[in-house]
DODRENSE-659832 format. One record per residue (C-alpha): residue number from 0; x, y negated, z negated. Coordinates in steps of 0.1 Angstrom, whole numbers. Each point is the difference from the previous one (the first is absolute). Layout:
! residues N
R   nr      X      Y      Z
R  NUM      X      Y      Z
...
This chain:
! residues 77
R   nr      X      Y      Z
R    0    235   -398    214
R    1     -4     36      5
R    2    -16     22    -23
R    3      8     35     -8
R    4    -23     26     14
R    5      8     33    -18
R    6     -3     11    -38
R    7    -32    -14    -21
R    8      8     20    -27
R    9     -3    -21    -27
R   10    -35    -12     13
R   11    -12     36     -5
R   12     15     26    -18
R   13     -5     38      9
R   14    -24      6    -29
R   15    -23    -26     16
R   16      0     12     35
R   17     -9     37    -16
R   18    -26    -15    -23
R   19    -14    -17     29
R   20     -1     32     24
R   21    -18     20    -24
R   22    -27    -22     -5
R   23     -9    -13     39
R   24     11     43      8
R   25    -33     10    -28
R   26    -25    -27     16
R   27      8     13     36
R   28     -3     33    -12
R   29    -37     -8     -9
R   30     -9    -15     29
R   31     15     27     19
R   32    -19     28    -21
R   33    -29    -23      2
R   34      2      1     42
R   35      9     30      2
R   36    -26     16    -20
R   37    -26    -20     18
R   38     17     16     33
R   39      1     34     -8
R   40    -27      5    -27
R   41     23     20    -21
R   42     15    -12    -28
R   43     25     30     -3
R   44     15    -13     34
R   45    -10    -36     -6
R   46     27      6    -32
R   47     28     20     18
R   48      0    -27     30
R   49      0    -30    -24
R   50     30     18    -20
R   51     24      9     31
R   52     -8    -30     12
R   53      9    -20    -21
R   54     33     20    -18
R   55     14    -11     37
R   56    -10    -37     -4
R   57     11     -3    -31
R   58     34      7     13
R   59     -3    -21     28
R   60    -13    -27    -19
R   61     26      0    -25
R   62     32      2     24
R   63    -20    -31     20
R   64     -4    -21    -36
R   65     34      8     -8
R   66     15    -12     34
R   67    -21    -32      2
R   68     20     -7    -33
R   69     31     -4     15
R   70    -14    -26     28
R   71      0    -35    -14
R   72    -14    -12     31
R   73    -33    -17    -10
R   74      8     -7    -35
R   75      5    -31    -16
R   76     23     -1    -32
């Protein structure tokens, strides 16, 4: 029997996978603040790296959440 591989939509929805970024996207931003500051001893810059840093991961991490979506490899049904 072969299974499909593409389109999971109805698994997760678009509203999840953007709840879902936000969230894991404010906890790395923490931890990035948090290393950086420790880095740099500044929190000004400890602030502007965590921000750019993680506008651009946020991105990236959304467009890679919303492609594993459409791969049904790996998931049972």
């Amino acid at each position: 029997m072969v299974r499909p591989i593409t389109s999971r939509s109805a698994i997760q929805a678009q509203k999840r996978a953007i709840v879902k970024t936000i969230c894991y996207r404010l906890v790395m931003l923490l931890i990035t603040v948090t290393v950086a500051w420790s880095v740099v001893g500044d929190v000004n810059a400890a602030l502007n790296i965590g921000l750019v840093a993680n506008l651009v991961k946020t991105g990236t991490y959304y467009i890679y959440e919303r492609t594993w979506d459409r791969i049904m490899w790996g998931v049972t049904t």
